[in-house]
Residue frames relative to the residue before (quaternion, step in Angstrom):
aa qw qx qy qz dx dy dz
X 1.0000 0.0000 0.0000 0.0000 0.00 0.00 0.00
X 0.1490 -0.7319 0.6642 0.0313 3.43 -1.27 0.81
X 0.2441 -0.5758 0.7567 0.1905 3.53 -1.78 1.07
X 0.2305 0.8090 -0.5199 -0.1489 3.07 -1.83 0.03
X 0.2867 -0.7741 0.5410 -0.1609 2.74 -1.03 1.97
X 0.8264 -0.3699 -0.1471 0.3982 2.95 -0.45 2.16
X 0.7470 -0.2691 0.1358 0.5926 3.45 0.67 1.36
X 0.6732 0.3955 -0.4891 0.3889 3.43 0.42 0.27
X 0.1373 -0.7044 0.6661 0.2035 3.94 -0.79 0.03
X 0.1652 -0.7390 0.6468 -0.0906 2.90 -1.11 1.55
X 0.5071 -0.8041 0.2967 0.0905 3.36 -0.84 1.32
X 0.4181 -0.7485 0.4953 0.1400 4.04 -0.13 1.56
X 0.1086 -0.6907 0.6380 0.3225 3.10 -1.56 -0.48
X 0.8235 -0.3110 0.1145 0.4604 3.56 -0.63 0.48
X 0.7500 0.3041 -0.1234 0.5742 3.17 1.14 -1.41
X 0.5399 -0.6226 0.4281 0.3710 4.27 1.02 0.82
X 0.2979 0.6305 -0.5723 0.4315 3.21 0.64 1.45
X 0.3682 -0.5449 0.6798 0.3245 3.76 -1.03 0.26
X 0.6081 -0.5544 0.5661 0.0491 2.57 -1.70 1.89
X 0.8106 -0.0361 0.0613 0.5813 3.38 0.40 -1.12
X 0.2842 -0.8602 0.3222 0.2747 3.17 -0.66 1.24
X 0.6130 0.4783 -0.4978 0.3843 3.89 1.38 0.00
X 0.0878 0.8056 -0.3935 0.4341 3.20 0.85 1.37
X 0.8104 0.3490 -0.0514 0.4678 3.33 1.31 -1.30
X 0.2726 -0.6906 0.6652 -0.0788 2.97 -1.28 1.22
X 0.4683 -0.5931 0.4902 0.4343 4.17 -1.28 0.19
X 0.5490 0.5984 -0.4774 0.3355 3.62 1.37 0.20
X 0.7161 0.4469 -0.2861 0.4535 2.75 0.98 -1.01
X 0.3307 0.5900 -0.4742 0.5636 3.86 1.22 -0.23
X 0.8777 0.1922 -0.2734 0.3434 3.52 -0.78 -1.09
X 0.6062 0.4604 -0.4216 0.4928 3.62 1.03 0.22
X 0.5821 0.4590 -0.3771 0.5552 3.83 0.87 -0.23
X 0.6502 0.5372 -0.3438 0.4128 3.85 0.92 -0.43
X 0.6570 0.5153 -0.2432 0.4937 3.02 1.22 -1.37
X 0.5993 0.3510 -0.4124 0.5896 4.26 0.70 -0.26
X 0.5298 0.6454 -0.4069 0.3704 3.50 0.45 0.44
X 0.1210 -0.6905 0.5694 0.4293 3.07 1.18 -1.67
X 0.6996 0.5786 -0.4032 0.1148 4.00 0.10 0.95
X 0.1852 -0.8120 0.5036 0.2296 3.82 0.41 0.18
X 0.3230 -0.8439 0.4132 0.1128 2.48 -0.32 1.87
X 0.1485 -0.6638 0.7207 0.1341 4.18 -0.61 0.62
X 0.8507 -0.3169 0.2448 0.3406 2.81 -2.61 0.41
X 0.7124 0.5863 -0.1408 0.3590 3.55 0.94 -0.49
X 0.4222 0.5713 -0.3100 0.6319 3.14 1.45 -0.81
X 0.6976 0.5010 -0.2819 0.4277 4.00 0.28 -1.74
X 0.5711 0.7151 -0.1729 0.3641 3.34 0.89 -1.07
X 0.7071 0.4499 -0.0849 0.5389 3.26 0.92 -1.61
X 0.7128 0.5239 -0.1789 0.4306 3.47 1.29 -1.89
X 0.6769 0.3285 -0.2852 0.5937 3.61 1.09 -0.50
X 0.5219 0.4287 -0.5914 0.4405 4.19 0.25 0.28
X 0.5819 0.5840 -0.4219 0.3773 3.57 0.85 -1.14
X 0.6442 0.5088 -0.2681 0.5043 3.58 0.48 -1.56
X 0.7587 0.5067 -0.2331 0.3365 3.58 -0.03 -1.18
X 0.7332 0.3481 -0.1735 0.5578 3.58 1.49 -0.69
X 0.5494 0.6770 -0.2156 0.4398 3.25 1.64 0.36
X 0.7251 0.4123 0.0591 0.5484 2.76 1.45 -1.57
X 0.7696 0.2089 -0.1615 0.5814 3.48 1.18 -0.68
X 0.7172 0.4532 -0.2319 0.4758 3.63 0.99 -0.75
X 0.7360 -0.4797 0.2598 0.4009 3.63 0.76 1.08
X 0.4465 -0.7765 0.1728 0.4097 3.38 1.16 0.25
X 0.0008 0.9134 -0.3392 0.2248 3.12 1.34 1.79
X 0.3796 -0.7754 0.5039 -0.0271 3.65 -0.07 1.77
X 0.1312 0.7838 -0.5904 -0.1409 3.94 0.79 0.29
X 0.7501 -0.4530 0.4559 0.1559 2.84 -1.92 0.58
X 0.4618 -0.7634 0.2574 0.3711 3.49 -0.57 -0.21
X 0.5285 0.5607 -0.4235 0.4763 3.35 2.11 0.46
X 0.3616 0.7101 -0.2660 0.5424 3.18 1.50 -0.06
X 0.7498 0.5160 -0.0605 0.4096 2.96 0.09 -1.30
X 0.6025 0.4104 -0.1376 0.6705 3.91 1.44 -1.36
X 0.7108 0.3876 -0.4360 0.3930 3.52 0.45 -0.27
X 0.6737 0.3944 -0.3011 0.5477 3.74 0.96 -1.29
X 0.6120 0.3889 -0.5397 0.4277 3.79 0.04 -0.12
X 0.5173 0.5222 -0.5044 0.4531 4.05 0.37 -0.93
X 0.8169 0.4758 -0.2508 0.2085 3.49 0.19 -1.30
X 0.4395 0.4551 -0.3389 0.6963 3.47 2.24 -0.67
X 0.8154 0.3868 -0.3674 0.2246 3.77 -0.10 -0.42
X 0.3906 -0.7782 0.3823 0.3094 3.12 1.62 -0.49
X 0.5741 0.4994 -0.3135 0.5680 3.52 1.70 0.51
X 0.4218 -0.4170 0.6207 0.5128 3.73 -1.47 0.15
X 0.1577 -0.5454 0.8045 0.1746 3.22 -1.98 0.34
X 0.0342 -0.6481 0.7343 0.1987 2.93 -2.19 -0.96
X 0.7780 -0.3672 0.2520 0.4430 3.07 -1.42 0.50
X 0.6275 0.6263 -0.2961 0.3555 3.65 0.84 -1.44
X 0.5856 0.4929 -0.2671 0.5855 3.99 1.37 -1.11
X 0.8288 0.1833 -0.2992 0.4359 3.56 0.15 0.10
X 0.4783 0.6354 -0.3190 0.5155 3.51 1.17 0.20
X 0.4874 0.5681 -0.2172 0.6265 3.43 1.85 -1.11
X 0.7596 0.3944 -0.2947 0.4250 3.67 0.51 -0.79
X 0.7923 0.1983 0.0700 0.5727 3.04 0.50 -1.83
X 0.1915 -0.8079 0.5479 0.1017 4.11 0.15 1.56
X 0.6249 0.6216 -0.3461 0.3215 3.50 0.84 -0.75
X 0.5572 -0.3750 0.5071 0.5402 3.53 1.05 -0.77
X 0.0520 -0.8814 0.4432 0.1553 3.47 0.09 1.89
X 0.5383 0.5474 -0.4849 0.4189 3.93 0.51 0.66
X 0.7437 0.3640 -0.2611 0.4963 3.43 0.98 -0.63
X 0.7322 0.2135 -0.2346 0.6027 3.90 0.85 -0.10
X 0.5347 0.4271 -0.5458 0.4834 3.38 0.55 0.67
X 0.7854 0.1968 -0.3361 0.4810 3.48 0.59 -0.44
X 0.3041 0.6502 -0.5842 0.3788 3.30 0.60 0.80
X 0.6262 0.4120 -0.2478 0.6138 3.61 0.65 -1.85
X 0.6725 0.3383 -0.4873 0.4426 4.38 0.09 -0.33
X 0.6261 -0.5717 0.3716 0.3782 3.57 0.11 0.30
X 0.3138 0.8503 -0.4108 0.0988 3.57 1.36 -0.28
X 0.3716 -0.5865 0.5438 0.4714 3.87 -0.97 -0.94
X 0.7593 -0.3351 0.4662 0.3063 3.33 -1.32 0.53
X 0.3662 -0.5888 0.7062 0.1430 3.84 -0.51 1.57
X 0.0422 0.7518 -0.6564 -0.0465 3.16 -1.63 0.68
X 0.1966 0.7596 -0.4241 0.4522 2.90 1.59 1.23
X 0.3429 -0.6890 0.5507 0.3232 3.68 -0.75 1.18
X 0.8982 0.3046 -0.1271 0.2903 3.37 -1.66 0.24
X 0.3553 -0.8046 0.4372 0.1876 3.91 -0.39 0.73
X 0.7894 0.2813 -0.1075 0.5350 3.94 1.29 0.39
């Protein structure tokens, strides 16, 4: 599979993952969001850079999504729940949030 984003073609894996993830760009984010159906807000970014950030520096670490509800609460300064990031990311927000972050495909059983 192939994305393309202004004449360039940028390589998929089967399952519309980025092939390679220094590949990404927030263009290519907001076009991988947009075949989603999501506009991404300050929050969406939020979510899309922890993902990156715990990837890239934290051993290439894919949290989970209870994970996930705890360290976002803590950038947001609010309780969450599962339901506040489900609101964002319907697909399953660890596995199609880092999809739109350019990430690879969790191969981690189970979404909590």
């Amino acid at each position: 599979m192939k994305l393309d984003l202004d004449g360039k073609e940028i390589e998929l894996t089967d399952t519309g993952f980025l092939a390679n993830i220094d590949d990404w760009n927030e263009d290519i984010a907001k076009l991988l969001a947009e075949q989603e159906k999501i506009e991404l807000t300050d929050k969406h970014w939020d979510v899309i850079n922890y993902l990156r950030d715990e990837f890239i520096n934290n051993k290439e670490n894919q949290p989970n999504t209870r994970n996930m509800v705890k360290d976002l609460g803590k950038l947001w300064n609010e309780k969450i729940d599962t339901k506040a990031l489900f609101d964002l990311f319907p697909g399953n927000p660890s596995k199609q949030a880092g999809r739109i972050a350019g990430l690879p495909e969790s191969r981690r059983k189970g979404g909590y």
